[in-house]
Backbone as numpy.savetxt, mean C-alpha at the origin, in Angstrom:
# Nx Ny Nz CAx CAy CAz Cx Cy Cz
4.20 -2.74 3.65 4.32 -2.31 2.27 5.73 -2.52 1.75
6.61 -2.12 2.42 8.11 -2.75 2.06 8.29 -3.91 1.80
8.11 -4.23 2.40 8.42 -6.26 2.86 7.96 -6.64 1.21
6.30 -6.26 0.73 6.03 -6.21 -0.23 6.57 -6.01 -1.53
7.44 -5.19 -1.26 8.44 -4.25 -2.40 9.26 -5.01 -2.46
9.94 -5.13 -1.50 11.08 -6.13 -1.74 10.79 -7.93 -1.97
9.78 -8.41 -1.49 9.15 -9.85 -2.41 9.32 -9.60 -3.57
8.15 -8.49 -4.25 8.24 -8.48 -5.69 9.60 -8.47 -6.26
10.39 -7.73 -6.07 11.45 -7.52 -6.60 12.46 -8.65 -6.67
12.33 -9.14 -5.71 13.48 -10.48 -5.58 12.89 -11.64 -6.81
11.47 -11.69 -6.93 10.86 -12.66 -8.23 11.28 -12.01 -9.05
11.55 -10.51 -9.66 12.63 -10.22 -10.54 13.92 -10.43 -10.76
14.63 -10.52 -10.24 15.87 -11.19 -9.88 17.11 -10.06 -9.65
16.20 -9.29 -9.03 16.97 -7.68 -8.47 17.65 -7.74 -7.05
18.82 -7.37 -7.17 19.37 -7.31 -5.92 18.84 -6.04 -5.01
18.26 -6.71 -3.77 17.19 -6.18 -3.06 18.34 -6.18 -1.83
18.06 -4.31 -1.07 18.65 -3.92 0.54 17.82 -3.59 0.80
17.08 -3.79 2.42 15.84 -3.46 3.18 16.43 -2.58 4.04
16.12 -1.19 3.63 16.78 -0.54 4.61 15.39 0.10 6.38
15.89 -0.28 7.44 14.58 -0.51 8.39 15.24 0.21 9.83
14.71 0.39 10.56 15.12 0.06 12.62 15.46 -1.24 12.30
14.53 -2.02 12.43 14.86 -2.94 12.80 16.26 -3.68 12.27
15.71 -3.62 10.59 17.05 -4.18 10.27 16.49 -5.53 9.99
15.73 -6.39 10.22 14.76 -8.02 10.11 13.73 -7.75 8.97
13.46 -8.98 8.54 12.42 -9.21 7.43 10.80 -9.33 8.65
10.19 -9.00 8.39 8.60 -8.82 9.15 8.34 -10.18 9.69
7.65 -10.12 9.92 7.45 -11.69 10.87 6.46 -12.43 9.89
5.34 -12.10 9.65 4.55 -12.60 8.65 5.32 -12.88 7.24
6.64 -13.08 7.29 7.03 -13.53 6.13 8.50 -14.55 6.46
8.28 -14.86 7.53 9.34 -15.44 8.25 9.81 -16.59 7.31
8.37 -17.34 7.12 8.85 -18.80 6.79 8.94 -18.71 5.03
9.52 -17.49 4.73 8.86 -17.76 2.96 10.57 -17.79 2.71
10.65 -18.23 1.34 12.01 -18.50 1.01 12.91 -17.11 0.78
12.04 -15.78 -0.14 12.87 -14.99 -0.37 13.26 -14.05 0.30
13.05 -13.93 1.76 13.74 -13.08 2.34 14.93 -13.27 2.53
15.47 -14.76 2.11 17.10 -15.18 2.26 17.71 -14.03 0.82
17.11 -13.63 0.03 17.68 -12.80 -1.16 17.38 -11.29 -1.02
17.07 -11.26 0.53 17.28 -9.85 0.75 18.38 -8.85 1.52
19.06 -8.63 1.20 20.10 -7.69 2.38 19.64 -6.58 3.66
18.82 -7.28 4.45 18.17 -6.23 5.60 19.28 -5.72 6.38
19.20 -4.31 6.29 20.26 -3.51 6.99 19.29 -2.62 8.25
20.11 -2.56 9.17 19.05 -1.13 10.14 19.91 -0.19 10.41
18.84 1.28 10.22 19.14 1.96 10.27 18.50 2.94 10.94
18.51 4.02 11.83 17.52 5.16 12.24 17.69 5.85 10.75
16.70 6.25 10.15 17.07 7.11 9.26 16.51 9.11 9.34
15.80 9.31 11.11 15.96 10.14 11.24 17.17 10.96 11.93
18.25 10.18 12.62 19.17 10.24 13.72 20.82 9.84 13.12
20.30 9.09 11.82 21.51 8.42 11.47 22.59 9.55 10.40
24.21 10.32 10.81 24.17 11.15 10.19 24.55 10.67 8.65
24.44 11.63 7.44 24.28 11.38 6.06 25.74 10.48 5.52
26.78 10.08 6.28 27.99 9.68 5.76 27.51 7.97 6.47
26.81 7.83 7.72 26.12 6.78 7.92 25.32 6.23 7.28
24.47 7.16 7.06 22.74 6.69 5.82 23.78 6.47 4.20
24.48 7.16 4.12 25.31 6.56 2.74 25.65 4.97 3.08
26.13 5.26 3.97 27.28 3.96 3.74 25.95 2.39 3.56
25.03 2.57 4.20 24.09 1.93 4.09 23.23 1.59 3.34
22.96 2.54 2.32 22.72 3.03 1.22 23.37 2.42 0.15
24.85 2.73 -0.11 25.38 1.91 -1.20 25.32 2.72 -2.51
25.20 2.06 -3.67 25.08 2.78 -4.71 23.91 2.26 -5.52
23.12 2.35 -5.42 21.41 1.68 -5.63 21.28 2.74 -7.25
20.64 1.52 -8.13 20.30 2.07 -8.93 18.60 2.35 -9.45
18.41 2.26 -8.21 16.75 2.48 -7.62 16.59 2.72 -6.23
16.12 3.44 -6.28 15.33 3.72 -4.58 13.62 3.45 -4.23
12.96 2.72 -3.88 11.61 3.09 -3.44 11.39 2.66 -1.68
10.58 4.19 -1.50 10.50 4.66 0.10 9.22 4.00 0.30
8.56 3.73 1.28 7.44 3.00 1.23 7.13 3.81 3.37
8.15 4.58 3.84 8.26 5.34 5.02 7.27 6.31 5.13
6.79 5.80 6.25 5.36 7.06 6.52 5.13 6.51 8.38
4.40 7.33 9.03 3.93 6.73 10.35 2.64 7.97 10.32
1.86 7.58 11.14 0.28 8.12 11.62 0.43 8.19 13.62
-0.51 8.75 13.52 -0.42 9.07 15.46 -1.07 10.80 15.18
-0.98 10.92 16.11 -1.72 12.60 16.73 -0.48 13.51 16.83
0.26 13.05 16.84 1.50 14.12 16.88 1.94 15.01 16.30
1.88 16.31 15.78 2.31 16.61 14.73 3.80 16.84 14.37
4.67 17.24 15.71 5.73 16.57 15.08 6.63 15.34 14.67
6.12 14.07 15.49 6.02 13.01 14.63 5.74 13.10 13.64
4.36 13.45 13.01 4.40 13.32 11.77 4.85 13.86 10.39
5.37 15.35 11.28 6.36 16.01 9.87 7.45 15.17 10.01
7.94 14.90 10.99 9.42 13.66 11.24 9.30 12.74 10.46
8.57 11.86 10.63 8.30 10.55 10.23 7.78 10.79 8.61
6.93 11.35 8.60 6.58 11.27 6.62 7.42 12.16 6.28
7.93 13.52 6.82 8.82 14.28 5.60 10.53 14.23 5.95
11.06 14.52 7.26 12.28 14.46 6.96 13.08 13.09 7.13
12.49 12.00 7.77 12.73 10.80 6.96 13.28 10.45 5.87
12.19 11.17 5.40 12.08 11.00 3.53 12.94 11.54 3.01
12.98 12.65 3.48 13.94 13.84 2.74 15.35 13.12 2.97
15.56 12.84 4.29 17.27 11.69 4.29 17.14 10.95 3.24
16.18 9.87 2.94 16.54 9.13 2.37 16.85 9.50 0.69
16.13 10.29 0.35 16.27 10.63 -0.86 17.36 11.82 -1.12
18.00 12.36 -0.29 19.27 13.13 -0.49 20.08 11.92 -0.42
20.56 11.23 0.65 21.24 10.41 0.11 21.19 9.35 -1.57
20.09 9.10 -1.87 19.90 8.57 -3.35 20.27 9.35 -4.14
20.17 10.61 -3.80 20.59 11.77 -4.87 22.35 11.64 -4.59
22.93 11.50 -3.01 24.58 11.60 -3.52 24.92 10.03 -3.98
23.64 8.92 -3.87 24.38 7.90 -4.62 24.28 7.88 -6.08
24.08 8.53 -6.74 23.27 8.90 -8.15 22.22 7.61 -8.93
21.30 7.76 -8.00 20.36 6.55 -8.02 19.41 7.02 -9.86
19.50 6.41 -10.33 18.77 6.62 -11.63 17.19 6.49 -12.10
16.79 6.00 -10.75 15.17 6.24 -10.29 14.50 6.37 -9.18
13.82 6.33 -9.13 12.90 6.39 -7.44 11.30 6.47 -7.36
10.80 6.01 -6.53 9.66 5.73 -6.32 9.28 5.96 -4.96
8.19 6.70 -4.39 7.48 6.70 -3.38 5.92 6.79 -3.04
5.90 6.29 -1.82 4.59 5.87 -1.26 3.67 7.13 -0.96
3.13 7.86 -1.32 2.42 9.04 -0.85 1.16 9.18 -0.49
0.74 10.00 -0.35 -1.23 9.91 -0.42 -1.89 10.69 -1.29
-3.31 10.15 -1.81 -4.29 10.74 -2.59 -4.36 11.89 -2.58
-4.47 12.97 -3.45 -4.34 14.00 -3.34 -5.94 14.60 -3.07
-7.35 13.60 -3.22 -8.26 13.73 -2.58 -8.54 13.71 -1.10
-7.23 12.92 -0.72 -7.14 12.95 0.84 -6.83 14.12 1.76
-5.73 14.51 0.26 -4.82 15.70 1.05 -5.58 16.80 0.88
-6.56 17.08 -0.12 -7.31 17.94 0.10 -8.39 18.26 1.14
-8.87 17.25 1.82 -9.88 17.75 3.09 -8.85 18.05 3.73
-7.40 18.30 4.23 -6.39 18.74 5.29 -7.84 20.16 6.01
-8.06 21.26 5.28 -8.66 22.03 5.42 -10.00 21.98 6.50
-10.56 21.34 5.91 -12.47 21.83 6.47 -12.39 20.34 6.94
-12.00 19.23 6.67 -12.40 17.96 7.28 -11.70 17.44 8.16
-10.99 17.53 8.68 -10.14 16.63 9.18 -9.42 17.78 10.65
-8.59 17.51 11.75 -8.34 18.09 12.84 -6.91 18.40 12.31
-6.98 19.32 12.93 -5.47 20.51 12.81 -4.21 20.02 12.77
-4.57 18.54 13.57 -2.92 18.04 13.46 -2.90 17.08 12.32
-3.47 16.80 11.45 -3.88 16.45 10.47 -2.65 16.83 9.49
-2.73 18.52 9.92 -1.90 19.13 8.76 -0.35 18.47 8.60
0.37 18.56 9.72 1.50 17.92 9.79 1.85 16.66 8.82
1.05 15.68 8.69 1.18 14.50 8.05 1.57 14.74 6.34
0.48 16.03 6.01 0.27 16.31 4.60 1.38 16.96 4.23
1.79 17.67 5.16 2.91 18.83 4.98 4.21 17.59 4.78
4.54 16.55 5.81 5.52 15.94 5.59 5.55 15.55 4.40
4.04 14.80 3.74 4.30 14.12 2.29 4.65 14.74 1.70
4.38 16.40 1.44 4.78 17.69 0.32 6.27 17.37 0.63
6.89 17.23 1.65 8.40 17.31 2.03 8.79 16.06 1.02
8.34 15.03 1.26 8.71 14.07 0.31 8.84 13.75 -1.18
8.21 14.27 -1.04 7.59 14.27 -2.77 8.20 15.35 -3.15
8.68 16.61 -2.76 9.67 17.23 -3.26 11.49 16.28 -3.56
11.66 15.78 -2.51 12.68 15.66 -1.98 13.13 14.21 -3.29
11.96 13.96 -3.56 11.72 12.16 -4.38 11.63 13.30 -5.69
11.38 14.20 -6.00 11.94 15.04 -7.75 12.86 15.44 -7.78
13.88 15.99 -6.83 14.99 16.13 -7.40 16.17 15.35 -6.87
15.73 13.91 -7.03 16.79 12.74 -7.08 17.23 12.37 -8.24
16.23 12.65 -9.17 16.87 11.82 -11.21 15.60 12.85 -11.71
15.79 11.97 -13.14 14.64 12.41 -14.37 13.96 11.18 -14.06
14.03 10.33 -13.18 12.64 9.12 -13.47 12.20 8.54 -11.85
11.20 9.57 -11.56 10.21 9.28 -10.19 8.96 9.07 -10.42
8.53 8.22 -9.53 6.82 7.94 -9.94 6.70 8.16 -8.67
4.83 8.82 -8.12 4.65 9.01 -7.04 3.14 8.27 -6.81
3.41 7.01 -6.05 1.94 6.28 -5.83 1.23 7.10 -4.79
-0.06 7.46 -5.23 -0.60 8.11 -4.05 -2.20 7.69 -4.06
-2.24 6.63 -2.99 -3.13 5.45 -3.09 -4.61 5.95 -1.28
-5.46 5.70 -1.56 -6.63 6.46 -0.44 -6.16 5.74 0.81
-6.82 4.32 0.95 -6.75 3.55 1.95 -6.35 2.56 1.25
-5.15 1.70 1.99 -4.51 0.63 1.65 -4.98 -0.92 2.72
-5.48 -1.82 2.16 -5.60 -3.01 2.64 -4.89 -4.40 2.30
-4.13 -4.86 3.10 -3.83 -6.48 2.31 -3.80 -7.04 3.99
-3.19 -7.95 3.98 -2.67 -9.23 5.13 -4.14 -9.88 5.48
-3.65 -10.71 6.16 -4.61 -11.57 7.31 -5.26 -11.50 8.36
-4.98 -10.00 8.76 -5.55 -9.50 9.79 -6.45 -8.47 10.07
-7.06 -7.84 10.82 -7.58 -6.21 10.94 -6.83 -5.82 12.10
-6.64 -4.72 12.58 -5.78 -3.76 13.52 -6.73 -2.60 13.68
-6.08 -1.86 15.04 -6.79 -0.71 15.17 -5.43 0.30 15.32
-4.70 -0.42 15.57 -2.94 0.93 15.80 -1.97 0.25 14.90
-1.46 -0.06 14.13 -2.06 1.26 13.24 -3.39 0.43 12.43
-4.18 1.47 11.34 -5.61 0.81 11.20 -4.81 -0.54 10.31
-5.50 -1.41 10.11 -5.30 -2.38 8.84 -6.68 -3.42 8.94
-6.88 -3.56 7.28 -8.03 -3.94 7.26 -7.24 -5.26 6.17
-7.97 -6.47 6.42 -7.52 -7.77 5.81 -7.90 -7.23 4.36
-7.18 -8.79 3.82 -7.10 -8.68 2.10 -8.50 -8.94 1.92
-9.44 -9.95 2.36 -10.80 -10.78 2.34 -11.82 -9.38 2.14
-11.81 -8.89 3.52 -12.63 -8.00 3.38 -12.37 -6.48 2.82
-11.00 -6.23 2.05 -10.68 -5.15 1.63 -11.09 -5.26 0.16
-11.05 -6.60 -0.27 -11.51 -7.08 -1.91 -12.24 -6.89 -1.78
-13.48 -6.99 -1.20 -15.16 -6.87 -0.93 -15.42 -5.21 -1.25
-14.96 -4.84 -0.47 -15.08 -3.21 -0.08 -14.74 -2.58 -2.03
-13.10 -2.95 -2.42 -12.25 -2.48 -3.72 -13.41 -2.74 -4.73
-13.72 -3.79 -4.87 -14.58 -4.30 -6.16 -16.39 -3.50 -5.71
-16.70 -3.63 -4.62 -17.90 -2.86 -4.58 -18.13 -1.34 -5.37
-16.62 -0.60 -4.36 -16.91 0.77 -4.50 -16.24 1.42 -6.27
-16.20 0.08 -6.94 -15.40 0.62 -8.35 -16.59 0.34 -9.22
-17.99 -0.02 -8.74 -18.46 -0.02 -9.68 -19.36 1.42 -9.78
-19.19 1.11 -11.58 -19.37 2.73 -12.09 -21.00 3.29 -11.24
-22.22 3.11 -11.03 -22.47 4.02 -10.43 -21.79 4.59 -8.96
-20.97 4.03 -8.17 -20.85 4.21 -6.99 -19.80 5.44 -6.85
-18.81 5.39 -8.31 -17.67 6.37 -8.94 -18.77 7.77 -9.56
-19.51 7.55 -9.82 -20.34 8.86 -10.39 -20.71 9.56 -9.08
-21.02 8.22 -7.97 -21.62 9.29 -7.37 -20.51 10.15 -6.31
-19.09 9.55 -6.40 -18.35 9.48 -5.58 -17.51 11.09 -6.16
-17.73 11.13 -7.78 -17.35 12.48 -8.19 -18.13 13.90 -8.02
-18.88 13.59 -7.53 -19.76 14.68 -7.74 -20.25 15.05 -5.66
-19.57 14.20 -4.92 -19.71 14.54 -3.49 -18.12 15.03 -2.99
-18.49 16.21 -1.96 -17.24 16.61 -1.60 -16.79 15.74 -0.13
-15.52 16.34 -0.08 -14.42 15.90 0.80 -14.40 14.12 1.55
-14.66 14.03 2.87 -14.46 12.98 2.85 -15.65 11.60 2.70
-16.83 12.41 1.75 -17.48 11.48 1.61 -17.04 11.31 0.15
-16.68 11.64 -1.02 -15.53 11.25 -1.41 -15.13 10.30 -1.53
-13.96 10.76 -0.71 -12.66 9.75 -0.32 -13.39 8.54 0.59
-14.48 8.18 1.05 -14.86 7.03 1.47 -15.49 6.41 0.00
-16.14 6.62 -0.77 -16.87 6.04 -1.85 -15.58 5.80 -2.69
-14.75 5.92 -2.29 -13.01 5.69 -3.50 -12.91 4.61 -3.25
-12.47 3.12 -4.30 -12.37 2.01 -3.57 -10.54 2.03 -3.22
-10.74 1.30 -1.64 -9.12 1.64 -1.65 -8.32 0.25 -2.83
-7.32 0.00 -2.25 -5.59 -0.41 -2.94 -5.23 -1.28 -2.20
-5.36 -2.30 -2.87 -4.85 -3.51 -2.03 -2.85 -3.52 -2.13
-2.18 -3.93 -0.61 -0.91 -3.71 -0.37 -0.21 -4.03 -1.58
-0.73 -5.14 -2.27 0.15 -5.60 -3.59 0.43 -4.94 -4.46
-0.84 -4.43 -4.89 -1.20 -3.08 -5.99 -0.14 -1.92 -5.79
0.10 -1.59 -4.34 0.86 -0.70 -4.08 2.01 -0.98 -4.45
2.57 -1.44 -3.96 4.07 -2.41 -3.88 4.47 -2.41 -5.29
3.47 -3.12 -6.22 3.71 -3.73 -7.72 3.57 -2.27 -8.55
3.04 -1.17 -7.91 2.89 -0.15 -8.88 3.92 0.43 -8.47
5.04 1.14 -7.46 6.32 0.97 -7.19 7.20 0.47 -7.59
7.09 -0.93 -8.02 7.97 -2.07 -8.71 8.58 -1.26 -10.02
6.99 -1.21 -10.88 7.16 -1.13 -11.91 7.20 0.20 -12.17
7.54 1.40 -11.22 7.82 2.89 -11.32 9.02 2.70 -11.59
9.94 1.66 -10.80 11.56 2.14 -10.72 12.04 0.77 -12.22
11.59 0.08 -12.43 11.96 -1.20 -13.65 11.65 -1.02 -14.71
10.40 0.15 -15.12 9.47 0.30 -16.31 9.06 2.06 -16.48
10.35 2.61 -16.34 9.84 3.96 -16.46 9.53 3.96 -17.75
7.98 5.10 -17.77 7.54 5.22 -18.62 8.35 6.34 -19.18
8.65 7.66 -18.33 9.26 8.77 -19.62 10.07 9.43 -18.70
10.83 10.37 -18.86 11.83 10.86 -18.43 10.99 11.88 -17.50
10.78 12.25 -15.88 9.73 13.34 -15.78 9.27 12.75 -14.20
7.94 12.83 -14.10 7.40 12.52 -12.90 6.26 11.98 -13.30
5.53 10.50 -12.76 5.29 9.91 -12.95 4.18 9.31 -11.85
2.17 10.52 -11.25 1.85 10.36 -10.70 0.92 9.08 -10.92
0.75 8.61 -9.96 -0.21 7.56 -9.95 -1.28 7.55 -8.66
-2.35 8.77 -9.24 -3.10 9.24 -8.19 -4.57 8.80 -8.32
-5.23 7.51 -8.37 -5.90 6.64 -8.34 -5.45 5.49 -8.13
-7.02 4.54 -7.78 -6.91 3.27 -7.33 -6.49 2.66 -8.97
-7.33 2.76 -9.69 -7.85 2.50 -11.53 -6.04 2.55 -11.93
-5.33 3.58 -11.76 -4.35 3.96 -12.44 -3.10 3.33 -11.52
-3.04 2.82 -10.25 -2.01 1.93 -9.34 -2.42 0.66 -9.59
-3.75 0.27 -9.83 -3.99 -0.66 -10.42 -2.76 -1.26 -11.48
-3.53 -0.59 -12.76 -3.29 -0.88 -13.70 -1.40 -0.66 -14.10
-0.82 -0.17 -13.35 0.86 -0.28 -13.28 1.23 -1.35 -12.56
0.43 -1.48 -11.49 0.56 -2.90 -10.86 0.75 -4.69 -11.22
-0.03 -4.56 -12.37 -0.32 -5.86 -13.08 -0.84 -6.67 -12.17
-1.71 -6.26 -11.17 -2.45 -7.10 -10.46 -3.76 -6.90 -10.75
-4.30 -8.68 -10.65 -5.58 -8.57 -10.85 -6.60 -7.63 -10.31
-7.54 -7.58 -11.03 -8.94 -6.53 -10.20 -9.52 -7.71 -9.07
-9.79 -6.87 -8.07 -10.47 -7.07 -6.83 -11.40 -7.84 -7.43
-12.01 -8.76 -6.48 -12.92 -10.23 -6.91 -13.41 -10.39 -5.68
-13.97 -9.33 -4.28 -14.15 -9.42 -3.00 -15.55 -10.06 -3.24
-16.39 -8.96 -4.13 -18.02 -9.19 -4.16 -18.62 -10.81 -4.88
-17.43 -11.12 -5.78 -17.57 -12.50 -6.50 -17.19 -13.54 -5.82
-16.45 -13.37 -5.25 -15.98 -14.38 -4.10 -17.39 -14.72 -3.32
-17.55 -13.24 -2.34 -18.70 -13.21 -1.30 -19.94 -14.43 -1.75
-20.00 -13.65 -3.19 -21.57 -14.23 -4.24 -21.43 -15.78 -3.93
-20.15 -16.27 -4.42 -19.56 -17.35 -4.51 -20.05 -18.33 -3.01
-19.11 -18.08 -2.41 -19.81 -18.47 -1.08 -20.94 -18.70 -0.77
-21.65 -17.64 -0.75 -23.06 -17.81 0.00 -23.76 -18.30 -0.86
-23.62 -18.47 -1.88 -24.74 -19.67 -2.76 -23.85 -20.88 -2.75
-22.79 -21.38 -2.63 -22.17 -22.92 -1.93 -22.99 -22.95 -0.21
-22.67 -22.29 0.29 -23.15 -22.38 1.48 -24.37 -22.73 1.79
-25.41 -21.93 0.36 -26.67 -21.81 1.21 -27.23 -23.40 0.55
-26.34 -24.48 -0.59 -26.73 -25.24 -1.33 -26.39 -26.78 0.01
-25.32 -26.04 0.89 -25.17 -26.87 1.75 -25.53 -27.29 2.57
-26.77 -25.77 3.21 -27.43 -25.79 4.13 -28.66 -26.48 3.42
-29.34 -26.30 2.24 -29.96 -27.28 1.76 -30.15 -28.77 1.59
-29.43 -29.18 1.59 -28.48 -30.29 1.27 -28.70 -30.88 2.89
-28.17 -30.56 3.87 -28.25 -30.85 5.31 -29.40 -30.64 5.48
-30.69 -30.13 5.50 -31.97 -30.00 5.24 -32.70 -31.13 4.66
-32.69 -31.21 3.68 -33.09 -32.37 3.14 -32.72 -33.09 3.58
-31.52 -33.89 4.12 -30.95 -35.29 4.47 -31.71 -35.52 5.60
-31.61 -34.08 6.40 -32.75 -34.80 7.50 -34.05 -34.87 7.82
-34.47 -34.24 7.17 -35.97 -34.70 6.26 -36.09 -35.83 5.89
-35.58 -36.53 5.18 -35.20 -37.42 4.87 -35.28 -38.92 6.24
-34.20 -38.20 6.69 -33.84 -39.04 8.14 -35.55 -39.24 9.22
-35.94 -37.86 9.23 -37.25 -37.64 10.32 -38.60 -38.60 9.30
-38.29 -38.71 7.99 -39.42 -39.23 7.42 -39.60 -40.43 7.24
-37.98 -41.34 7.43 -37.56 -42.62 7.48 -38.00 -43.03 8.45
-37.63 -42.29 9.91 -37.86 -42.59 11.40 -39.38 -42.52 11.67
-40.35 -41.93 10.97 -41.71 -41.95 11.35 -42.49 -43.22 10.54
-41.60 -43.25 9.50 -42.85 -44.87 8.22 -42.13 -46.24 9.53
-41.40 -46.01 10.25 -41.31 -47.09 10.85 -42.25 -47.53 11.95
């Protein structure tokens, strides 16, 4: 999702710092031109102390966090989603960053914490509350994307989950059509949040972009739908099911097509 953030931004012509561990541009973006217009710095940003995380930091006149991790742990996960966060955005606050943007979750998500989901569950939710505090009192202009399930790349995964762009368009454009949203309002917890179509990585990224480049008003600035990260995004609507359509009637005209020819062929070979 970073890596993401910082592409977009560099086609703006924004001076872009990747602040990471590692400190490297992702591998799946090795061979593209604009990671040469990025400043990747590394940093621990749970370990690193605040005169360190400054200096690294700089004087940014935007911040967006895109920092989160998943696992069973629960203190990993207050670590990793909230006081992470919380560094990073105290420091934005002593650089007097004039916006900010972060990655959060659905607040349909965060609501099964309760009756759906296992106890260590809670930890994760609790960190985002840490964040999302910590991301309001940096300025007057924060937006908070808080997106269900996120899909983009080329791949599927099981640690952490990731589901490709191909079949995540399929899934986005299915579950947005309006009966599937009626029925998706009116069922609780996480059947729900499965009938939600998720957010493709771009969507995310580009609705971030345009939290910290295009504030809308002085305030906080949620973006707690797919419909509404969408549409800040300026990315196209999902085209998974049109595509699919697409295909399988080329395909099935081909398999026709090869059918006939040898029909054709077996009917030639018998008048002889």
């Amino acid at each position: 999702m970073g890596s993401r953030v910082c592409k977009i931004l560099t086609i703006t012509g924004a001076s872009v710092t990747s602040l990471s561990k590692s400190g490297t541009a992702p591998k799946w973006a090795q061979d593209e031109d604009w990671i040469s217009q990025v400043n990747w710095k590394s940093v621990d940003l749970l370990n690193a102390s605040p005169s360190e995380l400054d200096s690294v930091m700089g004087k940014p006149d935007a911040v967006i966090s895109c920092v989160g991790v998943i696992g069973t742990d629960p203190e990993i996960l207050l670590q990793g989603n909230g006081q992470a966060n919380v560094n990073v955005f105290e420091s934005a606050q002593r650089a007097s960053a004039k916006s900010v943007a972060y990655v959060s979750v659905s607040s349909e998500v965060s609501a099964c914490r309760e009756n759906w989901l296992p106890e260590f569950f809670g930890s994760y939710f609790d960190g985002k509350d840490m964040a999302e505090a910590a991301a309001t009192a940096v300025c007057d202009d924060v937006t908070i994307v808080r997106p269900t399930f996120i899909y983009g790349g080329d791949s599927f995964g099981l640690l952490p989950p990731r589901v490709n762009t191909a079949y995540g368009s399929f899934i986005d454009q299915l579950l947005s059509f309006g009966l599937i949203q009626a029925l998706a309002d009116v069922t609780p917890g996480l059947i729900k949040v499965a009938l939600r179509p998720p957010v493709s990585a771009a969507s995310v990224a580009g609705a971030c972009v345009d939290g910290v480049l295009n504030p809308q008003s002085n305030g906080v600035r949620i973006l707690d739908s797919a419909k509404d990260i969408n549409a800040a995004s300026g990315q196209p609507p999902a085209k998974g099911v049109d595509e699919a359509i697409q295909w399988t009637i080329k395909t099935a005209k081909e398999i026709a097509g090869w059918v006939q020819a040898k029909a054709k062929e077996i009917e030639a070979a018998q008048s002889k």
